[in-house]
PDB file as gemmi writes it, atoms N, CA and C in Angstrom:
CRYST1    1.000    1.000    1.000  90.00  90.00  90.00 P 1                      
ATOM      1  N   UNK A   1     -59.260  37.826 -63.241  1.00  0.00           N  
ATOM      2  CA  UNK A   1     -58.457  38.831 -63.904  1.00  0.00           C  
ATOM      3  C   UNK A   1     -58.264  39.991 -62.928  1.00  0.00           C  
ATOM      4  N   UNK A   2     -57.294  40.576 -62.885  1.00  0.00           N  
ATOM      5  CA  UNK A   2     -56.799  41.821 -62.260  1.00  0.00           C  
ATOM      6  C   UNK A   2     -57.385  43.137 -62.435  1.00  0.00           C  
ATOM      7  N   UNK A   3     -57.880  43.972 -61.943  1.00  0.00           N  
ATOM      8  CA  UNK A   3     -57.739  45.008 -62.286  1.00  0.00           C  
ATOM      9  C   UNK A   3     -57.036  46.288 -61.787  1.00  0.00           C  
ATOM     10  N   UNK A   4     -56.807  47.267 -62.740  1.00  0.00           N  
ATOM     11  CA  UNK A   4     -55.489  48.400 -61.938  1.00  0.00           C  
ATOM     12  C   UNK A   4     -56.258  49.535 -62.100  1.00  0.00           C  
ATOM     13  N   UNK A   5     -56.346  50.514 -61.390  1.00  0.00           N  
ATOM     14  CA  UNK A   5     -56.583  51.952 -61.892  1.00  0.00           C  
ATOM     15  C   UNK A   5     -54.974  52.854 -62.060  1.00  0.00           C  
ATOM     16  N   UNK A   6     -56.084  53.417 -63.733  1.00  0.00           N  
ATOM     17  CA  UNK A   6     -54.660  54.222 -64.280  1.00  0.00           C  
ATOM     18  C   UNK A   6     -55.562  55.615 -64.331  1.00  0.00           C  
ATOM     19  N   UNK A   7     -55.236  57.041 -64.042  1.00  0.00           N  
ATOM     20  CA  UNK A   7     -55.105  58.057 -64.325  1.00  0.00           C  
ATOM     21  C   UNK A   7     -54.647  58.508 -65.072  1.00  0.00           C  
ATOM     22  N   UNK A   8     -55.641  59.457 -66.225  1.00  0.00           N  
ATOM     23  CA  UNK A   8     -55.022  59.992 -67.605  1.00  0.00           C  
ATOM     24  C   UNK A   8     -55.839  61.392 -67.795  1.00  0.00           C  
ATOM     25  N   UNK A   9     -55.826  62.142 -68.150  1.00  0.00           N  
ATOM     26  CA  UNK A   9     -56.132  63.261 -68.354  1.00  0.00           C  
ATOM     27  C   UNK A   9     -57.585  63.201 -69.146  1.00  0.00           C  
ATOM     28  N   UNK A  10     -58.737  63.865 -68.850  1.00  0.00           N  
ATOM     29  CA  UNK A  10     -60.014  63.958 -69.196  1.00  0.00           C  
ATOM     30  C   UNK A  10     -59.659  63.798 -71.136  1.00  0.00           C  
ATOM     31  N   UNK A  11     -59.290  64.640 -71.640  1.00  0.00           N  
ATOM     32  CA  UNK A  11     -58.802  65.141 -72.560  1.00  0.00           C  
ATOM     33  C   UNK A  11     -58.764  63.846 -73.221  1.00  0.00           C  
ATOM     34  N   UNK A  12     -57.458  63.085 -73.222  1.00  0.00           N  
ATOM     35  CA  UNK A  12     -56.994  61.579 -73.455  1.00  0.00           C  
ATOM     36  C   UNK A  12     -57.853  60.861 -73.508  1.00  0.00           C  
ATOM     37  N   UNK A  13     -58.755  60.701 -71.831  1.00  0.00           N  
ATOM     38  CA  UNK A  13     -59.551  59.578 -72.085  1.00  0.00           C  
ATOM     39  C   UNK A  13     -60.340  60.072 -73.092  1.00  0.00           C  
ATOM     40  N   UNK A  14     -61.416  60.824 -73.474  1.00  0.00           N  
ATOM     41  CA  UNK A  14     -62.167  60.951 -74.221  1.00  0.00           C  
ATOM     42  C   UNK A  14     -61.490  60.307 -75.616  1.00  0.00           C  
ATOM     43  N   UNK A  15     -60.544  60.549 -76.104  1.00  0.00           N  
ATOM     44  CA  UNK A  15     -59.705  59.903 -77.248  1.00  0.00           C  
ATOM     45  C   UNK A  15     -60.111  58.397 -77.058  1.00  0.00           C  
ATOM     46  N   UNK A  16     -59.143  58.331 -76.074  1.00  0.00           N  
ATOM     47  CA  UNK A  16     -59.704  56.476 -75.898  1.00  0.00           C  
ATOM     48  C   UNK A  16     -61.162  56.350 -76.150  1.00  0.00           C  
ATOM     49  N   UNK A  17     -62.001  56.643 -75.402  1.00  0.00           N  
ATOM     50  CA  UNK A  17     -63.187  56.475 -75.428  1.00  0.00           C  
ATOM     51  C   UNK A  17     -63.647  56.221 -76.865  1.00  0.00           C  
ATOM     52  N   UNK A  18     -63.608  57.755 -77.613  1.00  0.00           N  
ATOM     53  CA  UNK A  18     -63.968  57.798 -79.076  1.00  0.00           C  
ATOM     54  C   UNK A  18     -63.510  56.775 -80.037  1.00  0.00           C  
ATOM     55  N   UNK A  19     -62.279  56.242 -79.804  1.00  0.00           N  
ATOM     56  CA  UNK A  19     -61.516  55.216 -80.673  1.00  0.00           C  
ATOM     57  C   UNK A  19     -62.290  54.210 -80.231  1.00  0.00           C  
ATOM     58  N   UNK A  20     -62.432  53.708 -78.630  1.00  0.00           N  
ATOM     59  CA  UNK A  20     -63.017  52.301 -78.509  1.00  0.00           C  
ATOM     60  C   UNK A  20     -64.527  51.956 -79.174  1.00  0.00           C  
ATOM     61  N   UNK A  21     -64.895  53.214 -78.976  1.00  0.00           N  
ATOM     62  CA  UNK A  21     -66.737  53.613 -79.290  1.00  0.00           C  
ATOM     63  C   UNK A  21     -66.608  52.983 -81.066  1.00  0.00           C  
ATOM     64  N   UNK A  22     -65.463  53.733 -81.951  1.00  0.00           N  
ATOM     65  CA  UNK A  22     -65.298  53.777 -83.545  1.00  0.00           C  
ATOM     66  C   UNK A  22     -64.953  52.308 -83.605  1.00  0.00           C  
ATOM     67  N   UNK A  23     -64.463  51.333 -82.800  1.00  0.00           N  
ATOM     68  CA  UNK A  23     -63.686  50.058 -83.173  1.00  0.00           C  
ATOM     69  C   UNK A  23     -64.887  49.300 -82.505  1.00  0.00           C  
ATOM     70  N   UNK A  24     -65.971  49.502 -82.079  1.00  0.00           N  
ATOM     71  CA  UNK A  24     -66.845  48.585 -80.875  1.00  0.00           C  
ATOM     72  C   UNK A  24     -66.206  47.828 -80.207  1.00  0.00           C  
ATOM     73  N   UNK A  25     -64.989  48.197 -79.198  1.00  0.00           N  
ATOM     74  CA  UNK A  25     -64.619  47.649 -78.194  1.00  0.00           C  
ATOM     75  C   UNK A  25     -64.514  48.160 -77.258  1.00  0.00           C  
ATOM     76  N   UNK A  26     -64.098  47.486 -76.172  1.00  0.00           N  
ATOM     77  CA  UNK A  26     -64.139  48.119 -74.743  1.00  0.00           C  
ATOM     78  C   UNK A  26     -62.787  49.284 -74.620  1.00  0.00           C  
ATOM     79  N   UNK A  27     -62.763  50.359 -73.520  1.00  0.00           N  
ATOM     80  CA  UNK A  27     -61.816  50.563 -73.356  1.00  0.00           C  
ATOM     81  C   UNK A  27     -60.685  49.659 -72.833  1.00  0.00           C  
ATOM     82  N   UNK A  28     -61.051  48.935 -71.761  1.00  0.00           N  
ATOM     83  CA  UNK A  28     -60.241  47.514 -71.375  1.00  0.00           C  
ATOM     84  C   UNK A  28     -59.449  47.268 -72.812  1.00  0.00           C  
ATOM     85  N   UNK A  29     -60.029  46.356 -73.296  1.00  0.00           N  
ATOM     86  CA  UNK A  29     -59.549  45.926 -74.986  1.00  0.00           C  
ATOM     87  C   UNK A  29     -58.657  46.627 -75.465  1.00  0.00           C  
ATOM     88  N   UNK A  30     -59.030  48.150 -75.653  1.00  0.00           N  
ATOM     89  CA  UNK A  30     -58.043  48.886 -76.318  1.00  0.00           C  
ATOM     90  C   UNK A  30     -56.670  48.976 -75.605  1.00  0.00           C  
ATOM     91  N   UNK A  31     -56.497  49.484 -74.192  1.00  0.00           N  
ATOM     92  CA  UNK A  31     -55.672  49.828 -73.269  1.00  0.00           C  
ATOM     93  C   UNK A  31     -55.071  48.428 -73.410  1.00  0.00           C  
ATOM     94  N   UNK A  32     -55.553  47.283 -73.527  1.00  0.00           N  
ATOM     95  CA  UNK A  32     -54.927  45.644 -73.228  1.00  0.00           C  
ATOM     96  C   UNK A  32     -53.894  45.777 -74.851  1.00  0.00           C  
ATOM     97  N   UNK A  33     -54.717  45.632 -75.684  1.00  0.00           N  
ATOM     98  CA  UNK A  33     -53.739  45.759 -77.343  1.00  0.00           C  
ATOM     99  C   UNK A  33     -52.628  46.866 -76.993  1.00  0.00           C  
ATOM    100  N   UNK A  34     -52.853  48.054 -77.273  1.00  0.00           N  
ATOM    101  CA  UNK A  34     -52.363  49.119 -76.933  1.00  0.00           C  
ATOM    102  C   UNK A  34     -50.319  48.479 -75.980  1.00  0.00           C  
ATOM    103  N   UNK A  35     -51.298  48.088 -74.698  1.00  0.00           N  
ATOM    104  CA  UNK A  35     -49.667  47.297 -73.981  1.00  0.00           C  
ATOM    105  C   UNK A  35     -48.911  46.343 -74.274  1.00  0.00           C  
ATOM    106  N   UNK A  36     -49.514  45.639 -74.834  1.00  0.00           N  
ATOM    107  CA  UNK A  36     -49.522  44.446 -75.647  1.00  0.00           C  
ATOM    108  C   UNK A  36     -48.359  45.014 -76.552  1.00  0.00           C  
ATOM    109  N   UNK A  37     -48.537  45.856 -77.721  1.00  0.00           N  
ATOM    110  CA  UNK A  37     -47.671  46.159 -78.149  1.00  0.00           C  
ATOM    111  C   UNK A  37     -46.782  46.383 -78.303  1.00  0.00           C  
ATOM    112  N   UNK A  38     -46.474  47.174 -76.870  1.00  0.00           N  
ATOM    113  CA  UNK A  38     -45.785  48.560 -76.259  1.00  0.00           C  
ATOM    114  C   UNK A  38     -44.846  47.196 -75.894  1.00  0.00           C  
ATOM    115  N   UNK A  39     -45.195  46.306 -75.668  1.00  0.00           N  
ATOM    116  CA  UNK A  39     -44.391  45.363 -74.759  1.00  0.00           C  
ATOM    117  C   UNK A  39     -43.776  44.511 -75.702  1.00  0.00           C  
ATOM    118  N   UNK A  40     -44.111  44.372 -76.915  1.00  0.00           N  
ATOM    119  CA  UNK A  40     -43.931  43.297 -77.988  1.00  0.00           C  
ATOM    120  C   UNK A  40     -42.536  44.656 -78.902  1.00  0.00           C  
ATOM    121  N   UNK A  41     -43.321  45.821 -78.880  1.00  0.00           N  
ATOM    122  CA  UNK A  41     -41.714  46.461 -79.605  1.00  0.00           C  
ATOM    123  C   UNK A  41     -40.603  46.454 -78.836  1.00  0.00           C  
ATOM    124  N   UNK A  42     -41.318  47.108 -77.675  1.00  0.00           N  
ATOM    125  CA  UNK A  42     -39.984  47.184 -76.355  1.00  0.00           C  
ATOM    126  C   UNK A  42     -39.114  45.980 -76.413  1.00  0.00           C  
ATOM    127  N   UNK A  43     -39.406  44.631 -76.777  1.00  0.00           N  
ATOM    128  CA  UNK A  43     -38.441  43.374 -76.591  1.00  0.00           C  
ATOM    129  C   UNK A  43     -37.874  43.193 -77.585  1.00  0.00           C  
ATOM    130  N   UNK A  44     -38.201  43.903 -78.955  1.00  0.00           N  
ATOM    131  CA  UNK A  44     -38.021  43.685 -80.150  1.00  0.00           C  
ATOM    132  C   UNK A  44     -36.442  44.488 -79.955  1.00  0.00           C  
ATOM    133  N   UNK A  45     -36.986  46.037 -80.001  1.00  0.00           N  
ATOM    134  CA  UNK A  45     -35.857  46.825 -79.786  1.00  0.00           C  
ATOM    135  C   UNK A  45     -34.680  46.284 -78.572  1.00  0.00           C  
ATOM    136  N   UNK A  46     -35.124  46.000 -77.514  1.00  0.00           N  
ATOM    137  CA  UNK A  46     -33.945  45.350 -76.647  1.00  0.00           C  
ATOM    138  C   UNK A  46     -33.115  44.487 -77.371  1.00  0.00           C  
ATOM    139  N   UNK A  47     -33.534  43.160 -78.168  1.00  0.00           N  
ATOM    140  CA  UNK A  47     -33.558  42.034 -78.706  1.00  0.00           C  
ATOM    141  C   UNK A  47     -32.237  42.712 -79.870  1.00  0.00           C  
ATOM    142  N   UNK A  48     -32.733  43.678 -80.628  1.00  0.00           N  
ATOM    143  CA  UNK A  48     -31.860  44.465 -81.483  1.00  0.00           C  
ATOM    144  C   UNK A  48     -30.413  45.199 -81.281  1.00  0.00           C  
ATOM    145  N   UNK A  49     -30.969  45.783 -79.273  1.00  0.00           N  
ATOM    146  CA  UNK A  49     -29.644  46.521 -79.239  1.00  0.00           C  
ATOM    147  C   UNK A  49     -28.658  45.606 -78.604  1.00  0.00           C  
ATOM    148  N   UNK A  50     -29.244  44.212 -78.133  1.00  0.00           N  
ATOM    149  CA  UNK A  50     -28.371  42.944 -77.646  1.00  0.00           C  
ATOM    150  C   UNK A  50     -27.588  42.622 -78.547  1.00  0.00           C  
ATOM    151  N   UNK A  51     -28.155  42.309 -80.129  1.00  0.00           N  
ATOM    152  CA  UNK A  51     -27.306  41.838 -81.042  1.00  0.00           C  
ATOM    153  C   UNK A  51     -26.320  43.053 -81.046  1.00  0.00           C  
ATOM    154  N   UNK A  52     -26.913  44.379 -81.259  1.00  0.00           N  
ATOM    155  CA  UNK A  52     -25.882  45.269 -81.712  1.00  0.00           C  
ATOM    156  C   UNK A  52     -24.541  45.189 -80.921  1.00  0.00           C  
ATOM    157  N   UNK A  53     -24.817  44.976 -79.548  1.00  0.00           N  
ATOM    158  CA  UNK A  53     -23.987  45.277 -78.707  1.00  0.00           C  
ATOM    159  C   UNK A  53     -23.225  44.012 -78.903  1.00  0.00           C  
ATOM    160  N   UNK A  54     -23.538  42.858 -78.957  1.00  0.00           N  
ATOM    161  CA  UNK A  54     -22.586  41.710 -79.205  1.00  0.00           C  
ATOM    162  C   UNK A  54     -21.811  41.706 -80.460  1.00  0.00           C  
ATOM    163  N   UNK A  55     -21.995  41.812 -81.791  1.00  0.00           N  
ATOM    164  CA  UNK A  55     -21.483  42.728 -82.638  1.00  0.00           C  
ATOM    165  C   UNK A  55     -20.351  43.376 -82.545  1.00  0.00           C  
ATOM    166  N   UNK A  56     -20.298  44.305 -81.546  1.00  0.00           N  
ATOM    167  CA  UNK A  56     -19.805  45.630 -81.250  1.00  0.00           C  
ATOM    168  C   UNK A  56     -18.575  44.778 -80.485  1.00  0.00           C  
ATOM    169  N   UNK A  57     -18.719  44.049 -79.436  1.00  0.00           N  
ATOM    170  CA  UNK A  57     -17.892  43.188 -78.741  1.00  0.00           C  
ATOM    171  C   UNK A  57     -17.132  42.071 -79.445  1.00  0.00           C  
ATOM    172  N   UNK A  58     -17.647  41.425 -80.307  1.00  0.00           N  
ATOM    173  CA  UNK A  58     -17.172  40.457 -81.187  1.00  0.00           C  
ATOM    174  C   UNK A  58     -16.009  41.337 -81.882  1.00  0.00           C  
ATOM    175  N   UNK A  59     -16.111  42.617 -82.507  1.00  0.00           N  
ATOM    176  CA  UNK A  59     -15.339  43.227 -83.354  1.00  0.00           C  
ATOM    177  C   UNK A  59     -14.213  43.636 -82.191  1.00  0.00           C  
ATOM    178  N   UNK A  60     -14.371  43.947 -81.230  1.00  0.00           N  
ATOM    179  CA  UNK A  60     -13.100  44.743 -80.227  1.00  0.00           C  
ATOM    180  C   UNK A  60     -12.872  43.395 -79.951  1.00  0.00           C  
ATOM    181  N   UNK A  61     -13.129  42.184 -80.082  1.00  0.00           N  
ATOM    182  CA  UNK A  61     -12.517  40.686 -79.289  1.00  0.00           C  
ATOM    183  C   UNK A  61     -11.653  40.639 -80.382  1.00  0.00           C  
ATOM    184  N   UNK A  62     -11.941  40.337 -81.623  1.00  0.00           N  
ATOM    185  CA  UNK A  62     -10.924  40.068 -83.473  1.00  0.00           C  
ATOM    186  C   UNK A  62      -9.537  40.430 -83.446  1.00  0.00           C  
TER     187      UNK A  62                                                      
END                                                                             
């Protein structure tokens, strides 16, 4: 497995920290779900503004 260093503000991490500490998981874990997500809406929303936009083209083709 890979690993990356990310820089975040003392402040933040402690957040992370406290959440991973409240869920008994790693920070790894959290930061992994966390992108996971980020990456699963992001395609969702693309996925959405594709249709929109074909839509949009279909109607100026009519």
């Amino acid at each position: 497995m890979a690993r990356i260093l990310v820089s975040m503000p003392d402040d933040f991490l402690k957040s992370v920290d406290k959440l991973a500490d409240s869920e008994r998981r790693t920070r790894s874990e959290l930061v992994r779900e966390a992108l996971r997500n980020y990456i699963r809406k992001t395609n969702s929303l693309n996925s959405q503004k594709a249709q929109q936009s074909a839509k949009i083209l279909d109607e100026l083709l009519d």
